[in-house]
Steps between C-alpha positions, in 0.01 A plus 500: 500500500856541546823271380539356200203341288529127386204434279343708204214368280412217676240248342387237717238278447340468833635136553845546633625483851761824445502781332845387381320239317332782270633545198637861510771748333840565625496828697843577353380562147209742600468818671265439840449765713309496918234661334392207313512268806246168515283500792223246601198526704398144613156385541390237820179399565244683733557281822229808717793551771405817544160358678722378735613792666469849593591825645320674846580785700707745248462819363422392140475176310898463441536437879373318755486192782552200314216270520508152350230241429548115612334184504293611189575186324217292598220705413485606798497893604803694542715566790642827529750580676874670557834415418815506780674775450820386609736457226271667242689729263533603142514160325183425720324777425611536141291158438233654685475768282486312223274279609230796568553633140676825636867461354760539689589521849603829639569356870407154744452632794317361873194753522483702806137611647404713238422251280336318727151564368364129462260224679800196359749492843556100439882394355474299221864449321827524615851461464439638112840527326472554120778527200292806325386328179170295658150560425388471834581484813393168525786402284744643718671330771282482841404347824189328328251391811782486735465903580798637667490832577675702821277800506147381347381887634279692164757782534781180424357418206657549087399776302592623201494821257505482156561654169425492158831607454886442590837506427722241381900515528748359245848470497725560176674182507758602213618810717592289754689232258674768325634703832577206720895472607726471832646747679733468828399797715734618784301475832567827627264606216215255614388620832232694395365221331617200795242769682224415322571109486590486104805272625521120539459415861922398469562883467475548833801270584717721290795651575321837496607710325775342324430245221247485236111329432462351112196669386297390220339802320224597277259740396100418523245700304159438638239604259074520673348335156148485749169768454603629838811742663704258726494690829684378835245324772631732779393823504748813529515550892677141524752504239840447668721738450890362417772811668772258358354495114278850539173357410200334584396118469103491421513118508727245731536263166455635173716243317689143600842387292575157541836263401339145444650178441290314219290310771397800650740509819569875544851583526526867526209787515447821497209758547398834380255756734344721306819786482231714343223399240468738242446573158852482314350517180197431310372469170371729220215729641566371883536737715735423803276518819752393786819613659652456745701856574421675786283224689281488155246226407622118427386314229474390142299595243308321273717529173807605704776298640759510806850449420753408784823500340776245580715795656223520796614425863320138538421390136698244535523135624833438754627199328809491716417129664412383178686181331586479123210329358191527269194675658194697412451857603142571621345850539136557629316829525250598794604096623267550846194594242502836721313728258258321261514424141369344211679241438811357712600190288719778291711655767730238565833482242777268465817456341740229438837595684856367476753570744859382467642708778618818305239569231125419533260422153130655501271363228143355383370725717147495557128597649427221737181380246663600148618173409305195400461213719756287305745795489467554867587184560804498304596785681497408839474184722267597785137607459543873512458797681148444688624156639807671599359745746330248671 
């Protein structure tokens, strides 16, 4: 883990509704180090899912058509048949990997002829939209009877690969609490980054280039805590390369910064492309595997972490239309779900933020999950990140 640790020696009895209700010992008055982290591995009952569905067509059992069973309910047999591949992505396919038993999902993708290997040609679900944490795609959101599906076509339909392992991204939410502050930049040092859209839309009524944006800056440390190197979807021969900045994006949207009032009404936003993912540092007996120097490799290592500091052309939110006023300050990492990972519910962070005009406040900074319920709620008066996007 990373941040600061809130509970040592906790005793519970098994009855309570929080860990908070545990009796445990004050974390000031006893050394507590990462390495001695809690962890839990929770237990749910065999529901046979994984009879359910299944994989034709690909190269190995990790990949595959998607093929789904319905109308088994009754006792009756089976009906196989395909999913609609329009829509299908990595939440989709990251609950049909777990559903098979095979992880996690490497890439949802609509199959093209190659895997087109099997007697099942019939669409059976459609319309399948999931949140990532279901058991099945059953659970997910869908069409149900009421197929709806443009191209019904076998080469149209969802498939998947998968992996028994990936990477997971986490942002050091301290960093950006303790780096946070204003600055008034002059705009005739901005047009490299008015370029590459890191302005509010308003910018481009200025009085170019006389006058100044309000820029609210801080550094983000993104650490891969995941079993797997975070690598960019694209491969090398599409990276863009920037003549302004001298260097190449790998992804459109590597990270979203967002100014939100505490119902969730964004204010002001800004937006990170990947600059260039590599490995800033790393931890004991890591070795750095990416860099991005002389069109290198992009990524980050398992055990490593990429550090954009607060200095860095677009790490910033333009605040300039932005009223005095309390508001939260949201960050989310890989926010499209572009490359897969283990676990998404962690890469969202927010902050309480006060503005008075002059001087802006960071603090209780957080990972979008760390808090309890009842502290969450305390914190904020909308339901969070995941309503938000929608």
């Amino acid at each position: 883990g990373t941040g600061p640790i809130h509970l040592n020696e906790v005793q519970c009895r098994g009855t309570e509704k929080s860990l908070w209700n545990c009796p445990f010992r004050n974390i000031t008055q006893e050394d507590c180090k990462h390495t001695e982290d809690a962890a839990v591995r929770c237990n749910i009952p065999y529901m046979g899912y994984e009879n359910l569905i299944r994989l034709s067509g690909g190269r190995s059992r990790f990949e595959g058509r998607v093929e789904v069973a319905v109308g088994a309910g009754d006792g009756d047999q089976p009906r196989w048949g395909l999913v609609c591949g329009e829509g299908w992505g990595t939440l989709e396919a990251m609950v049909a990997c777990r559903q098979l038993g095979l992880g996690f999902a490497n890439h949802g993708l609509q199959v093209g002829m190659e895997w087109d290997r099997s007697n099942v040609t019939e669409m059976v679900m459609s319309g399948v939209k999931c949140a990532g944490h279901e058991m099945s795609l059953s659970q997910c959101q869908h069409h149900g009877a009421s197929l709806s599906c443009r191209n019904t076509g076998t080469r149209f339909a969802a498939g998947v690969i998968c992996s028994e392992t990936a990477s997971d991204l986490l942002l050091h939410a301290p960093l950006v609490q303790e780096t946070a502050y204003i600055e008034d930049r002059p705009l005739h040092m901005l047009y490299c980054a008015a370029e590459e859209n890191c302005l509010a839309s308003s910018a481009r009524l200025a009085n170019w280039p006389y006058g100044h944006r309000r820029l609210l800056r801080f550094s983000s440390q993104i650490h891969n805590r995941g079993r797997a190197d975070f690598r960019p979807k694209a491969g090398r021969h599409s990276w863009v390369w920037h003549e302004c900045h001298r260097h190449y994006h790998s992804m459109d949207i590597f990270t979203h910064y967002d100014i939100l009032t505490p119902n969730g009404t964004k204010v002001a936003e800004g937006h990170k492309a990947s600059f260039c993912l590599e490995d800033t540092e790393c931890e004991e007996d890591v070795a750095k595997r990416y860099e991005c120097a002389n069109f290198g490799e992009q990524g980050i290592t398992v055990g490593c972490w990429d550090l954009y500091r607060h200095d860095i052309d677009c790490q910033w939110i333009d605040i300039t239309d932005v009223k005095p006023g309390n508001y939260i300050l949201q960050v989310v990492i890989n926010p499209n779900f572009e490359v897969a990972e283990s676990d998404f519910t962690n890469n969202a962070m927010k902050c309480n933020c006060k503005y008075d005009g002059h001087r802006i406040w960071v603090h209780s900074c957080h990972i979008g999950d760390a808090l309890s319920e009842e502290a969450n709620k305390r914190f904020e008066q909308y339901p969070g990140q995941l309503n938000n996007q929608i």
